[in-house]
C-alpha positions as CSV (number, residue, x, y, z in Angstrom):
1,X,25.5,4.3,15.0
2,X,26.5,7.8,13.0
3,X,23.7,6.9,10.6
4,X,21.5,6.3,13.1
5,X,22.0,9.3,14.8
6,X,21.8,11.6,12.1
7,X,18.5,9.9,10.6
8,X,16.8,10.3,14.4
9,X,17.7,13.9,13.5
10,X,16.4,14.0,10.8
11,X,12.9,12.2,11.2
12,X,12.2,14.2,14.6
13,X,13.8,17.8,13.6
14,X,12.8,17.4,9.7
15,X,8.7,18.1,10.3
16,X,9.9,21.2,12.7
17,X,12.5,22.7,10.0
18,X,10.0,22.1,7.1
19,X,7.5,24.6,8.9
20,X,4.4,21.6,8.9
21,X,1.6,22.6,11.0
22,X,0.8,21.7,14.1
23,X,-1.1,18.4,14.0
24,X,-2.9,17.2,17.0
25,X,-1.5,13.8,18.5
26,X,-4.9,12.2,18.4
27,X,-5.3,12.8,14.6
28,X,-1.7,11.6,13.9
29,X,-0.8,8.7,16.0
30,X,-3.1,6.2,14.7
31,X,-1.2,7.0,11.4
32,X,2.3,7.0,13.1
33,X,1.5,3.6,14.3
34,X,0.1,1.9,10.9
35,X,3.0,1.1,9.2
36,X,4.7,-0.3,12.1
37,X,2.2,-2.4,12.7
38,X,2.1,-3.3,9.2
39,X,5.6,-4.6,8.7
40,X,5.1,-6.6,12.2
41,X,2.0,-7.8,10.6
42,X,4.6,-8.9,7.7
43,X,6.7,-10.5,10.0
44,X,4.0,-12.5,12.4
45,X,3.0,-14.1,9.0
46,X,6.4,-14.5,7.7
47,X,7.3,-17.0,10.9
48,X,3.5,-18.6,10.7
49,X,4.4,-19.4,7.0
50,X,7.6,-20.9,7.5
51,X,6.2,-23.4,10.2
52,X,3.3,-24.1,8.1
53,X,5.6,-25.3,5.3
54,X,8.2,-26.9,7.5
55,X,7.1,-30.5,8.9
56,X,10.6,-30.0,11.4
57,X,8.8,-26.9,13.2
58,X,4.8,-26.5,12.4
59,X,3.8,-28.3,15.5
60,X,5.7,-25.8,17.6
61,X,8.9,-26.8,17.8
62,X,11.6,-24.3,18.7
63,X,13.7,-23.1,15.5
64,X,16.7,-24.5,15.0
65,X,19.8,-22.0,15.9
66,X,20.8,-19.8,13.1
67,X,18.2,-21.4,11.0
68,X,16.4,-18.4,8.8
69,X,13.1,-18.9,11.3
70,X,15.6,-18.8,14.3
71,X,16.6,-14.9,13.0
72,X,13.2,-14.1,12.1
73,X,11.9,-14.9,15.4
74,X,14.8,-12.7,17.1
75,X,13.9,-10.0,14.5
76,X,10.1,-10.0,15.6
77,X,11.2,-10.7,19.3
78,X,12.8,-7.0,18.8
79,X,10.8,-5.6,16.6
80,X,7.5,-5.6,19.7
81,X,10.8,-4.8,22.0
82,X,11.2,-1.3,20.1
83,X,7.3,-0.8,19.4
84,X,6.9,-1.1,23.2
85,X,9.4,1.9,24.0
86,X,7.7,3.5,20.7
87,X,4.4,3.2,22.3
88,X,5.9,5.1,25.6
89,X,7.4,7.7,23.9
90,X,6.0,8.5,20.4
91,X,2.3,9.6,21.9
92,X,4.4,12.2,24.4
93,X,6.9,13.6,21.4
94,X,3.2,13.4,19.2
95,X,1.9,16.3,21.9
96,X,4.8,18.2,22.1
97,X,6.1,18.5,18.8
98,X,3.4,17.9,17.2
99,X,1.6,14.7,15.4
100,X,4.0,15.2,12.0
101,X,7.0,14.5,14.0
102,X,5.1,11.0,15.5
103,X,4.2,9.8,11.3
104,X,7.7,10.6,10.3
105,X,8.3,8.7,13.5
106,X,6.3,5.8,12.3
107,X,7.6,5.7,8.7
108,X,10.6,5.7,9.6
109,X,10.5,3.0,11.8
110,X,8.7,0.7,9.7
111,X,11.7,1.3,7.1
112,X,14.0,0.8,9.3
113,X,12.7,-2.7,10.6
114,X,12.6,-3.7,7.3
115,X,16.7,-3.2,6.6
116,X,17.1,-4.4,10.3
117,X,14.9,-7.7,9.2
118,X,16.8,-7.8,5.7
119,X,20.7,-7.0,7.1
120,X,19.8,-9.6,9.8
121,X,19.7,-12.2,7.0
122,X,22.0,-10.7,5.0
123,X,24.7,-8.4,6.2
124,X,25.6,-7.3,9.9
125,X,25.9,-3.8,9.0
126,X,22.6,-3.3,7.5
127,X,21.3,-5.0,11.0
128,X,23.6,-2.4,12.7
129,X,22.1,0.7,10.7
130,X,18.2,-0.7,10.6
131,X,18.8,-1.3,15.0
132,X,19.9,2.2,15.4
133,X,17.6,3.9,12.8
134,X,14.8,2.5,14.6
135,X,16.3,2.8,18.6
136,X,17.8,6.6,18.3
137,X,14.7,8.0,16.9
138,X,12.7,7.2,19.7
139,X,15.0,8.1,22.4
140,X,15.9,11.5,20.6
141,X,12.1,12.2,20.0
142,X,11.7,11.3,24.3
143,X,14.4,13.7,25.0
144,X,14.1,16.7,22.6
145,X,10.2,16.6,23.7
146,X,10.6,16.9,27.5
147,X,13.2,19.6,26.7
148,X,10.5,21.4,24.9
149,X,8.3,20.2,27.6
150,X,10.2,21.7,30.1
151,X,11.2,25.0,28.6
């Protein structure tokens, strides 16, 4: 949870401290947003290709628990769960603090999917770091941009 703190920090204070320009949320949101939706193109065709190969589950069947399409359905399942609360929060943060703040945003999230994705199969603590590197940034960006807001 540290390291997810700290890189929410860093992705929505890091464009203010490095003294970018101001960019305008309508030129820089489209961009936040592509590599998000990039990796959850990856994983859409990720679970299409496993029931296409698998005779068990290509007819629609549910995945069976555990099984590696059972995790990368629960990884996608959250993955649109944290692009939904992106999607209420980035384009607000984008106007505040500016549009560099929503791409560093978006980058970072799609990096962070991908080592939720990968810990998920792999190692619980990679899931934990790749959840909250992807959760905190969003929430911090929310919060630090209605303080700005408001003051």
């Amino acid at each position: 949870m540290a390291a997810g703190l700290l890189w929410a920090i860093v992705l929505v204070g890091g464009p203010q401290w490095a003294g970018l320009p101001y960019l305008p949320a309508t030129l820089a949101l489209p961009g936040a947003f592509l590599a998000p939706g990039l990796v959850l193109a990856l994983m859409i065709g990720r679970l299409a290709q496993r029931r296409f190969f698998d005779d068990a589950i290509i007819d629609g069947q549910p995945f069976a628990p555990g099984s590696a399409a059972d995790i990368d359905q629960r990884v996608l399942v959250n993955t649109v769960e944290q692009l939904v609360l992106a999607l209420a929060i980035w384009p607000f943060a984008a106007m505040t603090l500016g549009g560099a703040v929503a791409i560093a945003l978006g980058l970072g999230f799609a990096l962070m999917r991908l080592l939720f994705w990968l810990g998920y199969h792999l190692s619980p603590p990679l899931r934990g770091v790749g959840f909250a590197g992807t959760f905190y940034p969003s929430v911090l960006a929310g919060l630090w941009s209605l303080v700005a807001w408001l003051v």
